[in-house]
C-alpha positions, 0 to 999 in steps of 0.5 A: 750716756749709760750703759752696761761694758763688760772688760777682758783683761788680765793684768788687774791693774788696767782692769782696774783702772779702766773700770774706775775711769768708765764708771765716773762716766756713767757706765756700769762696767764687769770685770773678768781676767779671762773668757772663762763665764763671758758667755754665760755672762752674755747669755744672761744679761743685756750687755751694750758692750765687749771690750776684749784683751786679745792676750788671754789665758786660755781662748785668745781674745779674738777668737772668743769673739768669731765663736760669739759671732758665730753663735749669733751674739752682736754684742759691739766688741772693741778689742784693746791689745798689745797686738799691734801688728798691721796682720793684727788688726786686720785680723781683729776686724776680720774675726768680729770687731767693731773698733781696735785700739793699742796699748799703750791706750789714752784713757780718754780716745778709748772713752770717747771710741766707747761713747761713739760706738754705742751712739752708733750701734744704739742708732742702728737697732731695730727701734720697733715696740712690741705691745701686749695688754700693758706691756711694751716692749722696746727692741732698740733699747731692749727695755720693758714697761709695764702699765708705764713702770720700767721693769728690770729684765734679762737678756735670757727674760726678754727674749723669753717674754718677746718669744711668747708675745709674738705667739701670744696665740700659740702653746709653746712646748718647752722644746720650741722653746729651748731652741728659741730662747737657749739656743737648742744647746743640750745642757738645757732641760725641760727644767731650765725653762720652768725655773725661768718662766718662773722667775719672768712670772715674778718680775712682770706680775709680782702679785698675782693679779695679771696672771699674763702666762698661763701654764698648760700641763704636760704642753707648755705655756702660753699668754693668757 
């Protein structure tokens, strides 16, 4: 099994440690000893997995995790604490998570908790294909082909190229957009959206010769 966790916690030696035992696994893993750039982090790309401390600097690990189910992030989320109060745990559920281990952990429960919840969770999503000339797109796995090669995207860059798909018709402004793909948060400009079409243009037709989206000037964009 494969994937990509992220881990929040930080004392640096069980960051460590857990990082190194889900790597010989197969997992690709990122670290952080806070929730500082998490979000951003999740934004960007496609992550199977949260496993949350809830003793953190700044924001307290679970209520990282109900502002993140609040803005509509489903990212399975195992939280991993010392908190281990009966209130805690019920707590823990309660603000969006999937399962809830205490320290001290055995290293291999929280392995095999990982690799049931994944199974899970990868069994319950959507596992419908969006198809446009000779792209697929694959919503359970969230993976592209093109012309039956696998391109790396984003979660930002497939949920750009999903949006246009499913307009494929349609010129979609930079403001439809936003709102869409980013969420309608303000801190994103008309700018934000040229630069990631942009770099979506060079992952899916790094030569030229597709020209899948087609720029109306002073609109938006649409799929040719």
């Amino acid at each position: 099994m494969s994937g990509l966790i992220v881990i929040v916690e930080d004392e640096e030696d069980i960051l460590e440690l857990i990082e190194y035992n889900l790597e010989k696994e197969g997992f690709e893993t990122v670290g952080f000893t806070s929730t500082k750039n998490v979000s951003q982090f999740l934004e960007e790309e496609k992550v199977d997995l949260l496993i949350m401390d809830r003793n953190l600097p700044g924001v307290e690990g679970s209520e990282f995790v109900a502002q993140m189910r609040d803005l509509g992030v489903e990212t399975p989320v195992i939280y991993l604490t010392a908190k281990n109060k009966e209130s805690d745990i019920e707590e823990g559920f309660e603000r969006g998570g999937d399962d809830y281990i205490t320290k001290p952990f055995n290293m291999k429960e929280l392995v095999l908790r990982i690799k049931a919840l994944l199974k899970r969770t990868k069994k319950d999503r959507n596992e419908g294909k969006v198809v446009y000339r000779d792209i697929i797109l694959d919503l359970g796995s969230r993976e592209l082909t093109i012309d039956g090669k696998n391109v790396e995207l984003t979660k930002l860059e497939f949920d750009l190229l999903y949006t246009l798909i499913a307009n494929q018709n349609i010129v979609l402004d930079r403001d439809y957009l936003l709102e869409r793909v980013w969420g309608g948060d303000a801190i994103y400009q008309d700018r934000t959206v040229n630069v990631a079409i942009n770099r979506l243009k060079e992952k899916i037709d790094p030569d030229k010769s597709k020209e899948y989206i087609k720029t109306v000037r002073g609109i938006g964009y649409t799929l040719c």
